[in-house]
N, C-alpha and C positions, 0 to 999 in steps of 0.2 A: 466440525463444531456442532452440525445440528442436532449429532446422535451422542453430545460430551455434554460435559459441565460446567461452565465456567466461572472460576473461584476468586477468590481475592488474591488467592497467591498470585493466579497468570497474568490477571491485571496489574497488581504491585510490578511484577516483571516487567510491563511493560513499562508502568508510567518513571519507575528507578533508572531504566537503560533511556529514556528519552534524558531527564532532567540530569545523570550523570555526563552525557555526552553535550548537551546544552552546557552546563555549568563548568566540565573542562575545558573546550573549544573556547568558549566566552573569555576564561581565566587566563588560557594560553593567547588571545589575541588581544587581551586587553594589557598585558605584561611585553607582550612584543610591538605593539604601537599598532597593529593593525586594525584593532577598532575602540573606539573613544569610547570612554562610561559616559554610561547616561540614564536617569531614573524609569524610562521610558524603555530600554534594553535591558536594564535588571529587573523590572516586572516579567517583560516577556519571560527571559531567561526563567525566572523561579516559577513560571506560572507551567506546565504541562501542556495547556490547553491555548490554544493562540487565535489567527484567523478561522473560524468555521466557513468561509465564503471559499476556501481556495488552500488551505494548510494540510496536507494531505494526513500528517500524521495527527493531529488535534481531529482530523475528524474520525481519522481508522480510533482514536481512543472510548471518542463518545460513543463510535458505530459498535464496539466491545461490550458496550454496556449495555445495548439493547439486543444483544444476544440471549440472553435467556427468555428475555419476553418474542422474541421474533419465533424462540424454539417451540414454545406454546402455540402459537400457531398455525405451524409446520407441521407440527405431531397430533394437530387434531385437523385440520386440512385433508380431504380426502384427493385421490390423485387427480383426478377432473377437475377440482374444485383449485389445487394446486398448479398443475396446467393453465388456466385460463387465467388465475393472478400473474404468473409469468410473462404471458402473451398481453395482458394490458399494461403490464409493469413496461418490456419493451416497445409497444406500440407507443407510450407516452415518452420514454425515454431515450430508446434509439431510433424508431420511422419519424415522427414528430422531430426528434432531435438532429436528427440527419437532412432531413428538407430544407433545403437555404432560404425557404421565405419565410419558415417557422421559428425554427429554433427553441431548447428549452433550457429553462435559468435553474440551475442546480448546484447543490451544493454535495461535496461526496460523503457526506452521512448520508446522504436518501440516495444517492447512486451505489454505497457499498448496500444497503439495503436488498437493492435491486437484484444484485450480484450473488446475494446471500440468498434468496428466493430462488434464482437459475442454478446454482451449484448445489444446494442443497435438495432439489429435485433432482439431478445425476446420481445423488446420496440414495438418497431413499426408495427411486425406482428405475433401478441399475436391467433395465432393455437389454436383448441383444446389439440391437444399431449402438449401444455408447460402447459396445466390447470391440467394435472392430477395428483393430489398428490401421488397416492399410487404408480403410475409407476417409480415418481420419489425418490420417499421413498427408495422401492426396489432398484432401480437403486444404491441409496447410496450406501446401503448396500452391494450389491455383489461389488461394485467399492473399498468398502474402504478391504472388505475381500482380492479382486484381489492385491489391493496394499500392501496390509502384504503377500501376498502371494510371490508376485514379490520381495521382499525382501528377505524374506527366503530360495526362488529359486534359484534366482543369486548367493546368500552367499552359499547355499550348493554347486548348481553345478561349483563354480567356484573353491571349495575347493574340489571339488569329481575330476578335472580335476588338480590339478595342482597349480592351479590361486591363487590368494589373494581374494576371496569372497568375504571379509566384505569390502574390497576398494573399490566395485563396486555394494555392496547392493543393497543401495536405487539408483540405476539408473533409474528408473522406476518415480520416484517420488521426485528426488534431487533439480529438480525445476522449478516452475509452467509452463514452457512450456511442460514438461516431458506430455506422453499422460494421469498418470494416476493419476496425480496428476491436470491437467484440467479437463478431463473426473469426477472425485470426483467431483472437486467444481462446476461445470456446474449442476450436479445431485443434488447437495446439495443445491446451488445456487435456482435452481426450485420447490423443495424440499420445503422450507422454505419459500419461497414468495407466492406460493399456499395456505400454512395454515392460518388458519381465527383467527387469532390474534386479540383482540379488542384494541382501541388505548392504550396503557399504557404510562403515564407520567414516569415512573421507566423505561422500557425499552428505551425510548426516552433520557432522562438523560444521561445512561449510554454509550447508541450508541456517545451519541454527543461528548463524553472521546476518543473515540477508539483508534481517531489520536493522541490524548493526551499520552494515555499510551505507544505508540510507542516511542512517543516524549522519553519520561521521563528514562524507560527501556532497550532503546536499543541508549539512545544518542550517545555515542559517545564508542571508544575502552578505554577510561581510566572509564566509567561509565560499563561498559561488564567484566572489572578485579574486580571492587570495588565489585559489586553486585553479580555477578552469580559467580568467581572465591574465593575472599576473605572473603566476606561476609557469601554468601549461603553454599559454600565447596561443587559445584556440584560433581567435579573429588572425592573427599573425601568420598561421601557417594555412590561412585557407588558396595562397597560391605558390605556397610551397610545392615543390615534387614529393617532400615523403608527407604531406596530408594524410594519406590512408597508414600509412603506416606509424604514422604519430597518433591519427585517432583508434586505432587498433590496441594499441601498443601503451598510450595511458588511461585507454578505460583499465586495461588485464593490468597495467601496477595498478591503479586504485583500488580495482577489487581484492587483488592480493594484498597489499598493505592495509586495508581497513578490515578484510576477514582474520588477517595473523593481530589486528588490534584487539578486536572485539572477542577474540578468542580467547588474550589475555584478559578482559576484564569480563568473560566468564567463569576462565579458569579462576582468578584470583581474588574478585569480589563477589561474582553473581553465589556462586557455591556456597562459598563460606557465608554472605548474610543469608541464605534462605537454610541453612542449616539451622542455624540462629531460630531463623522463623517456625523451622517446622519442631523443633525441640519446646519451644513456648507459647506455641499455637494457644493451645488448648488451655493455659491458665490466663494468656491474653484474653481470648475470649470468652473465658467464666466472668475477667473481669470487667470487661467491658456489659456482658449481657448484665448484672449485678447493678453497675450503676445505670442504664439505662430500664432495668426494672424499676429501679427507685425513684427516679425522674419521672415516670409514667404513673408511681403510684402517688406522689406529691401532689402532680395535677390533677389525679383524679378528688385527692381530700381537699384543696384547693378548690 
């Protein structure tokens, strides 16, 4: 994105596929008894934009919008100068964030912020160290081992002391600012874009679902009861014998059933309205710029 453009089209895209999948989900459980109307769910529902404290996609929406102005910064940023905002961006964000007497209060607009600063210097000044796959291979590998390890650490030592362990486990890792939980996906991240993958139409397909499956899966808290609580019986089978193979086994249907959904309502809506859009673009927009001319020039005689 730092070396693109970002248009009204791609954001219409996004904010259509949020409020289509809010306002089906909504439709389908409020007709099936699973969640009661209420003036207070149908704001949310028609609004795009929800908790900024904690809503992952209401804030990936806002953090969209301040892409073309982050891009200006970027593209006149020199590399040192670029460098050294990254290194205080993480020094406040993950060292600070990471220390359990510190801690930092964030919200993920200014954490994808963050994220967009660090990825978009891989962009812009492509090193030999970011080409190496094996180093970043490796690198995964002891990073994901460290983060089971940090886990099992905390949980013992904090029950060999005294402490509540498993309330403080995955501290290390609870969330993406956490060092070891950035540290993974940066390794993983380089890891994977180094490998010489040939273009695949399958791969492609399925990437173009991602934000779909999110949509669909994690919509809302009355779709998080139906599906993981009532439906699947997470808590239920946690001493089960096929545990692992039940949570193996309905992440891959969800992801499959929510990519084959979202596929169709690529194929069969997203297409056909942005046809729509790009055929009357440009007389939408003579018209719109026309009356906002005229409005500008009232107040000025005014």
């Amino acid at each position: 994105m730092c070396k693109s453009h970002i248009t009204l089209k791609k954001f219409l895209k996004l904010v259509l596929e949020v409020e289509f999948y809010k306002i089906l989900i909504y439709g389908i459980f409020l007709v099936a008894g699973v969640q009661k109307f209420s003036l207070t769910s149908l704001i949310h529902v028609l609004s795009p934009i929800g908790r900024v404290s904690g809503d992952f996609t209401s804030c990936y929406l806002l953090f969209f919008l301040l892409i073309p102005f982050l891009n200006i910064l970027i593209q006149n940023l020199k590399e040192k100068q670029h460098l050294l905002l990254v290194a205080l961006l993480l020094f406040i964000y993950t060292l600070i964030g990471t220390l359990p007497t510190f801690g930092v209060s964030m919200n993920y607009v200014s954490w994808f912020v963050v994220l967009y600063f660090l990825s978009s210097y891989f962009r812009m000044y492509p090193h030999d160290i970011w080409q190496k796959t094996r180093l970043w291979g490796i690198a995964t590998v002891v990073l994901m081992i460290g983060s089971i390890g940090s886990i099992l650490g905390v949980n013992y030592f904090g029950n060999y002391f005294g402490k509540n362990g498993f309330q403080y486990a995955c501290w290390f890792v609870s969330d993406s600012n956490k060092f070891f939980a950035l540290a993974l996906a940066v390794s993983a991240f380089l890891f994977f874009k180094n490998l010489k993958i040939r273009q695949s139409k399958f791969i492609n397909t399925v990437a173009a679902s991602c934000f779909g499956v999110l949509m669909i899966h994690a919509n809302s808290d009355a779709m998080r009861q139906w599906l993981w609580r009532d439906t699947l019986n997470n808590v239920g089978m946690y001493s089960s014998p096929y545990l692992v193979l039940h949570a193996l086994g309905s992440v891959l249907a969800i992801y499959i059933v929510c990519t084959a959904l979202d596929w169709l309502r690529i194929r069969f809506l997203e297409k056909p309205v942005f046809r729509f859009y790009d055929r009357h673009y440009d007389a939408l927009r003579a018209r719109v710029t026309s009356v906002g001319n005229r409005i500008c020039e009232r107040l000025r005689i005014s």
